[in-house]
C-alpha positions in Angstrom: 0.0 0.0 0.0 0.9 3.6 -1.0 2.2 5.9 2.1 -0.7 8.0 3.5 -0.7 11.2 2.7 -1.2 14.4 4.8 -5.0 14.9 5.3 -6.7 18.8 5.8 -9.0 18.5 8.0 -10.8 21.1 5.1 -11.2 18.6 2.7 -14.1 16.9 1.4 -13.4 13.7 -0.1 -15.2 11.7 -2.6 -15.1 8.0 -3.9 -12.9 8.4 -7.4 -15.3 7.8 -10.6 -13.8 4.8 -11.2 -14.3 3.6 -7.1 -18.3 2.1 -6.3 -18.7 1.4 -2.4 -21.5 -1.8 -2.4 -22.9 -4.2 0.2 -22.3 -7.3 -0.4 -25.8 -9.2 1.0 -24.4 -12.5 1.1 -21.3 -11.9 3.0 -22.8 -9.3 5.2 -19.7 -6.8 4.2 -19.2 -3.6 2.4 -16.6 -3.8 -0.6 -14.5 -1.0 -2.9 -15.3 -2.3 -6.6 -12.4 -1.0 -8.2 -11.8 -1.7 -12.0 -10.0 -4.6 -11.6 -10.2 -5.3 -8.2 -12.7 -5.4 -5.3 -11.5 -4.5 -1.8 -13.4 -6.3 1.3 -13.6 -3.5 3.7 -13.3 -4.2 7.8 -15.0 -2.8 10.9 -16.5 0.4 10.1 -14.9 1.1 7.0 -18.1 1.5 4.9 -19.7 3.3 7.4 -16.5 5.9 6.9 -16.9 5.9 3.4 -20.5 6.5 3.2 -20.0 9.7 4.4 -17.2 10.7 1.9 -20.2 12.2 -0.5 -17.5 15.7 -1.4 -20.3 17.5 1.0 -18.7 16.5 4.5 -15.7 17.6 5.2 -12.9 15.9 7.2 -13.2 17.5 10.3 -17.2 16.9 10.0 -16.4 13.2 9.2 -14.7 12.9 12.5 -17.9 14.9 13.7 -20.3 12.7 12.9 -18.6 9.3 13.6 -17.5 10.9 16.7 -21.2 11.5 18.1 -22.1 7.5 16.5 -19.2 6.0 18.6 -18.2 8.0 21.8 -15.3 7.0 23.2 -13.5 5.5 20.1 -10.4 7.2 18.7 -12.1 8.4 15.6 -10.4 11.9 15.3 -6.9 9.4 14.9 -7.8 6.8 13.2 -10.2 8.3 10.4 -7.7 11.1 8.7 -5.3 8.5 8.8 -7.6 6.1 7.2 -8.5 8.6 4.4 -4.9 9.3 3.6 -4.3 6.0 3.1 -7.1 5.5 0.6 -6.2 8.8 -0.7 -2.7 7.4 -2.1 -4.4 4.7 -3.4 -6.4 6.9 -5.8 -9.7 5.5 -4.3 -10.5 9.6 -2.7 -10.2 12.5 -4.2 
């Protein structure tokens, strides 16, 4: 994997056009379908993701996940977490 890169808490990411976040029924799992690839995402990935619409900011990412999970290191884990998919193209 691609080094993260530094994340603003001012941007607003987005899915790249060629990234489609689904739910796989069967499994019970979210997945990345990526041209030729599909990613199974972990833990509360897809939730994070679902919220990366270009609307919400970084900061209001944290916000909201924050206020859903009190007590969990959201405001370290998620920028780090979008940086990471960020050098992987998968955010703009």
């Amino acid at each position: 994997m691609t080094a993260p890169q530094e994340v603003d808490s001012a941007w607003s990411p987005a899915l790249s056009r060629s990234v489609v976040l689904r739910h796989d029924r069967v499994r019970d799992t979210d997945l990345l379908v990526l041209p030729e690839r599909v990613v199974v995402l972990r833990g509360s990935a897809g939730s994070v993701l679902r919220l990366c619409d270009g609307a919400n900011d970084v900061g209001a990412i944290v916000d909201t996940l924050a206020a859903q999970h009190p007590g969990a290191p959201v405001a370290d884990e998620v920028p780090v977490f979008l940086g990471r998919l960020r050098a992987e193209g998968w955010l703009t």
